[in-house]
Structures are given as C-alpha cells and as structure tokens.
N, CA and C atoms as a LAMMPS dump frame, in Angstrom:
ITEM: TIMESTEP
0
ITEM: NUMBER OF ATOMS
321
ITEM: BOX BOUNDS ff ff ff
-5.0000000000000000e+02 5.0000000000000000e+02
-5.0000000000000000e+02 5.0000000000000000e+02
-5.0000000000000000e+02 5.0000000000000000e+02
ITEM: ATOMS id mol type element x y z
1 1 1 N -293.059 -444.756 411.775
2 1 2 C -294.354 -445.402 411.799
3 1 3 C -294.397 -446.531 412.83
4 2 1 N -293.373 -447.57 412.866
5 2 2 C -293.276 -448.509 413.933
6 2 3 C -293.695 -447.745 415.477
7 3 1 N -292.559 -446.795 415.517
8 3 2 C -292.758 -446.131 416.592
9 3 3 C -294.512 -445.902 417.308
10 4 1 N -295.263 -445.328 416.146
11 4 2 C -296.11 -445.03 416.402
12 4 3 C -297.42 -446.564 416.679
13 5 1 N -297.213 -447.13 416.245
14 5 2 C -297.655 -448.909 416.203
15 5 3 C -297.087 -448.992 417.597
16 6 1 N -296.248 -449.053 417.911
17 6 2 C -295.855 -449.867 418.857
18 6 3 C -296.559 -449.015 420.202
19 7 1 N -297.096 -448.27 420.31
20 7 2 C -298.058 -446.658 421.287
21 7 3 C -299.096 -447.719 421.188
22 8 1 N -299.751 -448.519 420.203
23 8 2 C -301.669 -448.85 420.094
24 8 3 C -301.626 -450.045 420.881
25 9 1 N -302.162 -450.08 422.32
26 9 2 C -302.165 -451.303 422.78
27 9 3 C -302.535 -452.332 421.778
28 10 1 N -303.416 -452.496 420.855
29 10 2 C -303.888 -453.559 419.885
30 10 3 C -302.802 -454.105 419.412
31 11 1 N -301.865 -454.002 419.367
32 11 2 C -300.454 -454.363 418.779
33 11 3 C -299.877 -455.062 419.393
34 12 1 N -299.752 -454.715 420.917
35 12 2 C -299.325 -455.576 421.975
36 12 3 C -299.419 -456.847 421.976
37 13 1 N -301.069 -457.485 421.187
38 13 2 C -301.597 -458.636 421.758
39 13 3 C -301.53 -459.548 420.563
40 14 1 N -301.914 -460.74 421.349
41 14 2 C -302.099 -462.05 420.554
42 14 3 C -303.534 -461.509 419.593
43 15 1 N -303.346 -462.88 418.526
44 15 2 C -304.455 -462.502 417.823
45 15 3 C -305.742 -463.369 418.503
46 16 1 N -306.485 -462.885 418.206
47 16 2 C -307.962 -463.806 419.409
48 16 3 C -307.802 -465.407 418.689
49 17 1 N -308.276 -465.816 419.672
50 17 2 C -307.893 -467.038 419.154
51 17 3 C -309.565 -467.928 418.449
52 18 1 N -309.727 -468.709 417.162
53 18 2 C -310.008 -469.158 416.353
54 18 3 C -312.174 -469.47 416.965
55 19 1 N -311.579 -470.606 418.162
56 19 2 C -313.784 -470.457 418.39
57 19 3 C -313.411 -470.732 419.833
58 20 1 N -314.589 -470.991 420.13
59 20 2 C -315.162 -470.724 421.903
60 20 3 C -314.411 -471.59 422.797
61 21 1 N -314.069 -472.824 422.078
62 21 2 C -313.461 -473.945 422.437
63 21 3 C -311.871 -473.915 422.992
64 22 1 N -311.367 -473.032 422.677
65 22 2 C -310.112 -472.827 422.415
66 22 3 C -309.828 -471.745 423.402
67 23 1 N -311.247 -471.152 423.355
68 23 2 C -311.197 -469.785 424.133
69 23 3 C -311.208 -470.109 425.725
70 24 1 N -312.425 -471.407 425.993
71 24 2 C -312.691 -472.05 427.222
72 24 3 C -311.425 -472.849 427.841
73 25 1 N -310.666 -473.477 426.479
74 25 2 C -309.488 -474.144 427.143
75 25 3 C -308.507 -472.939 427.558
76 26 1 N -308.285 -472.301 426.866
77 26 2 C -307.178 -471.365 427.316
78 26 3 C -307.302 -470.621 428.539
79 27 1 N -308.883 -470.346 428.795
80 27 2 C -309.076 -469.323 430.402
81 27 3 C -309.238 -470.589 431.623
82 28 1 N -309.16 -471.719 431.127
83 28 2 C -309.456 -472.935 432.436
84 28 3 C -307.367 -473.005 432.636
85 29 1 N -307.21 -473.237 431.611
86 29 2 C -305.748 -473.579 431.453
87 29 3 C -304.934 -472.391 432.886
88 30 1 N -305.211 -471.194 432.189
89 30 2 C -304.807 -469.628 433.081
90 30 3 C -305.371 -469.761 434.211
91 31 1 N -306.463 -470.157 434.532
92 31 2 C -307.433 -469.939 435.686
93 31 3 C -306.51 -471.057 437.232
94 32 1 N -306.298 -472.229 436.339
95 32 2 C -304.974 -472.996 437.359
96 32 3 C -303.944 -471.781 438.137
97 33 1 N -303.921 -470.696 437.355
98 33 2 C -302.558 -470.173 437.288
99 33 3 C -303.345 -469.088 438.654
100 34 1 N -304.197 -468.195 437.869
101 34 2 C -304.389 -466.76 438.068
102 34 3 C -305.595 -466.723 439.182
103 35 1 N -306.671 -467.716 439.314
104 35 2 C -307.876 -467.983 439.364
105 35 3 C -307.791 -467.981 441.434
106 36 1 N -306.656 -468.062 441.912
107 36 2 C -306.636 -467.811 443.608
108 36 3 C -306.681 -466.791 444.215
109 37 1 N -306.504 -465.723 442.906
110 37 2 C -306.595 -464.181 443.22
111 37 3 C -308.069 -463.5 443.562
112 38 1 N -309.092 -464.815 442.676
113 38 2 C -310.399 -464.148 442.713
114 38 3 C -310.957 -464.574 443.786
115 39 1 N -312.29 -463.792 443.502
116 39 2 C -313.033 -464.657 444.513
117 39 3 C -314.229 -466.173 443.798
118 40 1 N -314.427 -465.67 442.324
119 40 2 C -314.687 -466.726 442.122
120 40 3 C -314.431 -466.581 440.314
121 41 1 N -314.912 -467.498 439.964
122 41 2 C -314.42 -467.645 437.703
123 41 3 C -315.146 -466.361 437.164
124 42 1 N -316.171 -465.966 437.725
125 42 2 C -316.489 -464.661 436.537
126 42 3 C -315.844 -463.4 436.835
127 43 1 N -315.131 -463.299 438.065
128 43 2 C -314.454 -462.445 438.577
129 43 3 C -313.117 -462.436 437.368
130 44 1 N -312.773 -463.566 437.64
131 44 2 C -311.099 -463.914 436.852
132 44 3 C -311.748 -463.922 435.46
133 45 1 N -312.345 -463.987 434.694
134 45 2 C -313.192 -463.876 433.522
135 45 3 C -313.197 -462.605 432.715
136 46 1 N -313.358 -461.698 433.767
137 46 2 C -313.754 -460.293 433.114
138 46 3 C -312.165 -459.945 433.245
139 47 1 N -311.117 -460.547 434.397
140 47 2 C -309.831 -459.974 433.946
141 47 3 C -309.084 -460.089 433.387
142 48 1 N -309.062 -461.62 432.519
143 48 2 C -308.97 -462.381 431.6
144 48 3 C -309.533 -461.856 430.033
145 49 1 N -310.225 -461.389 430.192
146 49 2 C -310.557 -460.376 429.09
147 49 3 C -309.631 -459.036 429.058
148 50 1 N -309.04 -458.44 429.891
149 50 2 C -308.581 -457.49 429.576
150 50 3 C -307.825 -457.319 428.571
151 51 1 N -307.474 -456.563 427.733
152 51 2 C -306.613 -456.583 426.663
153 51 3 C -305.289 -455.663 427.076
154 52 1 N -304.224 -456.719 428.133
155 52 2 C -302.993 -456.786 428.466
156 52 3 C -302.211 -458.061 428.306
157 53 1 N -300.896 -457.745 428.312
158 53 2 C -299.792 -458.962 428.256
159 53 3 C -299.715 -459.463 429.767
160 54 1 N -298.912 -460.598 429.405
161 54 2 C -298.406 -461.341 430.806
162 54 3 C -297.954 -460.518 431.716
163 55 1 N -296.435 -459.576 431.116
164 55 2 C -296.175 -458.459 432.389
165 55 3 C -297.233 -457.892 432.852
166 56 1 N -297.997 -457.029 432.356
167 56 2 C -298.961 -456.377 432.588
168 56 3 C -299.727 -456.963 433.522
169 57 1 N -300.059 -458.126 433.024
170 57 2 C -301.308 -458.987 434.385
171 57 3 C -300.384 -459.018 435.782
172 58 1 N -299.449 -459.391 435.243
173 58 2 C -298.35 -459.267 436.794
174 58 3 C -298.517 -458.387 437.864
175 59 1 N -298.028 -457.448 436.947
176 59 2 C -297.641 -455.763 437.128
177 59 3 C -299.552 -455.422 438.174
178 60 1 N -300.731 -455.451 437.544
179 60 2 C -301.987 -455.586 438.573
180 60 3 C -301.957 -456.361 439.31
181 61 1 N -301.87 -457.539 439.556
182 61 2 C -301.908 -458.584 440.456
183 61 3 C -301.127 -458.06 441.439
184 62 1 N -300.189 -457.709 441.237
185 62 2 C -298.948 -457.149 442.366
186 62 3 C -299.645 -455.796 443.217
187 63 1 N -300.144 -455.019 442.433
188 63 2 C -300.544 -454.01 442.88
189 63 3 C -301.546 -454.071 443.826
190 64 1 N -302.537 -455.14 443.476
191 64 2 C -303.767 -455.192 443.734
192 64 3 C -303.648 -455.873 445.497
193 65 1 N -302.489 -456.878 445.036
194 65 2 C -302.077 -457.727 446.425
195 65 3 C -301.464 -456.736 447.218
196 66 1 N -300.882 -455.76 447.022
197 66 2 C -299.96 -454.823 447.611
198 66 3 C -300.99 -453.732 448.259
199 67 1 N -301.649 -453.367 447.658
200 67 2 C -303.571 -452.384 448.599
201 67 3 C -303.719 -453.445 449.575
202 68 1 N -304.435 -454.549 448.821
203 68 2 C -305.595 -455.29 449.611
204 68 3 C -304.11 -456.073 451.278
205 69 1 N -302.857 -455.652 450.866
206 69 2 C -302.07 -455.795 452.331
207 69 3 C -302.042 -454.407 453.147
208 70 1 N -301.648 -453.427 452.375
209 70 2 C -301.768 -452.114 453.407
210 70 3 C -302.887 -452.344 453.815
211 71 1 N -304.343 -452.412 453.464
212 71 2 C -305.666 -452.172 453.908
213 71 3 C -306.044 -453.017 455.473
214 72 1 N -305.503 -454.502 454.803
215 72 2 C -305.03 -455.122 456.029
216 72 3 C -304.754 -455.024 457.368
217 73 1 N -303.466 -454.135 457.041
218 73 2 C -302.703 -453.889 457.902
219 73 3 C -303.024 -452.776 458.505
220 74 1 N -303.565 -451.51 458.405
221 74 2 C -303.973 -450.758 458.675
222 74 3 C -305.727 -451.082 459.387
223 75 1 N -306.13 -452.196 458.959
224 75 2 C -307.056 -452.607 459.865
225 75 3 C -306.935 -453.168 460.983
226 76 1 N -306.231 -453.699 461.062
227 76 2 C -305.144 -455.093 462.145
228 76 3 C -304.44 -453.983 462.901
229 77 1 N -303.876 -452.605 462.807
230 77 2 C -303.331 -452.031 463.69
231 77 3 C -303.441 -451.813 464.825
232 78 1 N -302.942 -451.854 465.614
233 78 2 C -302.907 -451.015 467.453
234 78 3 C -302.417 -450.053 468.135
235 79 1 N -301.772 -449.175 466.733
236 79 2 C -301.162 -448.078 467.263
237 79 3 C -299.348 -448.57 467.273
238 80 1 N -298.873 -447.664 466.684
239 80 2 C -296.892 -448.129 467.02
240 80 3 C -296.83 -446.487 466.59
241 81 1 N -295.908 -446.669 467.282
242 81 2 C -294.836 -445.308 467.299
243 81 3 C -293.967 -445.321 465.917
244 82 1 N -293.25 -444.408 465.258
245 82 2 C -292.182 -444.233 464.385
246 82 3 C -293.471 -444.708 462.879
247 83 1 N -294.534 -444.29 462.434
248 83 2 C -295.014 -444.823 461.494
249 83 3 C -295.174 -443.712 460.119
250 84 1 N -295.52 -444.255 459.577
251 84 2 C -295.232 -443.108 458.454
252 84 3 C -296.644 -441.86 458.464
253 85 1 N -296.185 -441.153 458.046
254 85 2 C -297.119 -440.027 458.108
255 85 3 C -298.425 -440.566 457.194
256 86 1 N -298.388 -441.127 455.942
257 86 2 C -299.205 -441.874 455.199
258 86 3 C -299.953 -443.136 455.883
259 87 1 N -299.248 -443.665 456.76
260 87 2 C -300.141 -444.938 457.454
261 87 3 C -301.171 -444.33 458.778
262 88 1 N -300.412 -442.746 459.035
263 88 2 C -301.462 -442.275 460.595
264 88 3 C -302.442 -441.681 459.732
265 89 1 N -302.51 -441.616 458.24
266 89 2 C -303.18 -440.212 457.151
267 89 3 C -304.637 -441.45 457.815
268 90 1 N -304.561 -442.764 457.275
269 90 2 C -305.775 -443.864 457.752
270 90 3 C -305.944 -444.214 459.033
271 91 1 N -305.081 -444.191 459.683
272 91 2 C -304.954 -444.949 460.947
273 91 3 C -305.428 -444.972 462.089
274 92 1 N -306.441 -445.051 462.928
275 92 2 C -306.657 -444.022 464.134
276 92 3 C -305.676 -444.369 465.06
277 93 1 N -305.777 -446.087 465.086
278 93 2 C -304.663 -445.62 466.459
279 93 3 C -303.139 -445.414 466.519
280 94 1 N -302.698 -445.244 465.467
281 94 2 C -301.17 -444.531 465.284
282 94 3 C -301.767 -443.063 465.407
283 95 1 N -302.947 -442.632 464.66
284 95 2 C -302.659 -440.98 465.027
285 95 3 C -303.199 -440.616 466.082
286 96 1 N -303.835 -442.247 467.299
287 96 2 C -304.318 -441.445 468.504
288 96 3 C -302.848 -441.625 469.487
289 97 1 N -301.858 -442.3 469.235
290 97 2 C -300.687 -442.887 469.709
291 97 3 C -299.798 -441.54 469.363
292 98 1 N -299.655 -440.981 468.362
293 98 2 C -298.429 -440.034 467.756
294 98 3 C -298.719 -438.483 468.395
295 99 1 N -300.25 -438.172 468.287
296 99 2 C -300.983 -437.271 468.581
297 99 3 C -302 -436.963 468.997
298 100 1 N -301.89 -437.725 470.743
299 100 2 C -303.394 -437.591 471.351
300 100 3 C -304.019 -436.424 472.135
301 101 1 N -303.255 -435.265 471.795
302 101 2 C -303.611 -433.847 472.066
303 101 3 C -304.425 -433.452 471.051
304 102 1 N -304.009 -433.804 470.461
305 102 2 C -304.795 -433.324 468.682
306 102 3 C -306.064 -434.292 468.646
307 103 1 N -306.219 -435.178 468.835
308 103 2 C -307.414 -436.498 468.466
309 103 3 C -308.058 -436.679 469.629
310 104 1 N -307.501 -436.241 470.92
311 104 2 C -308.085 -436.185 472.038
312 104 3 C -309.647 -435.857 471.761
313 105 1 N -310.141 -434.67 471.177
314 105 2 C -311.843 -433.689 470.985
315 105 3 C -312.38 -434.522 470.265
316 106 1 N -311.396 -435.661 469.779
317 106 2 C -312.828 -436.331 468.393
318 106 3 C -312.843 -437.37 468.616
319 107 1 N -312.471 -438.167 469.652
320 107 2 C -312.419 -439.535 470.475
321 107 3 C -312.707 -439.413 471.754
C-alpha cells in the first residue's frame, strides 16, 4: 500500500498552509529565491502554485534555462563546422556551412 501512496503526487507535498497571510509570506519569502527566472510575480505565481517539491522546481528551472540557452545560441550562430547534426536540424548557417550544395536552391 505505501508503495502505492508513495506513486500520488498529493503525498509528495506539504500540507497547504493555514490563511492567505502565510501564503503571501511564504511566495515573497521564495520569490527572493526563484523570482529572477521570471519575467515578472504572476509569472513566478502560477509556478509557485505548482504542486512539486524543491527537487522538482530545480529539476524545471534547469531545464527551462538549458532551452531558453540552446535557443540562444542557435540564434547568435554564424555557422561552425564539426556541429551536431541536431544543432544544423535548426540552424541555417551551420547547415548552409556543412551543406551548401544541398541549401544552395532554397537560399
């Protein structure tokens, strides 16, 4: 039975905490912490609501920072040689650099 408890995210979590007051201190408190990721408090608000643990918030944050850098970077590009087949899949100018016989008709 544990086994099966321990599967229900609801289990995972704290119990909500008591009135609004408590609720406002605790997301200003986090928001010091978490709140540079957004772009502004209702952003960090609705993720602050999610019903995950600390790893967990990590575990997105990481991810989220880890896109919004490929995306980056793949915007910022100029073309390099030796790149991964996944970075020319977006890239134009690695795949006009790797393969400009091929991209030549559509550029």
């Amino acid at each position: 039975m544990e086994t099966l408890l321990a599967k229900k995210p609801i289990y995972q979590h704290d119990a909500p905490l008591d009135t609004p007051q408590q609720w406002e201190e605790e997301t200003a408190q986090a928001f010091t912490t978490w709140g540079k990721f957004f772009k502004n408090k209702e952003e960090f608000e609705f993720f602050w609501m999610l019903p995950i643990d600390q790893k967990q918030r990590e575990q997105l944050i990481r991810e989220l920072w880890e896109e919004k850098c490929r995306q980056l970077e793949i915007m910022t590009c100029q073309g390099k040689e030796g790149s991964t087949p996944e970075h020319r899949a977006e890239c134009y100018e690695c795949c006009l650099l790797y393969k400009p016989e091929v991209a030549a008709p559509y550029f």
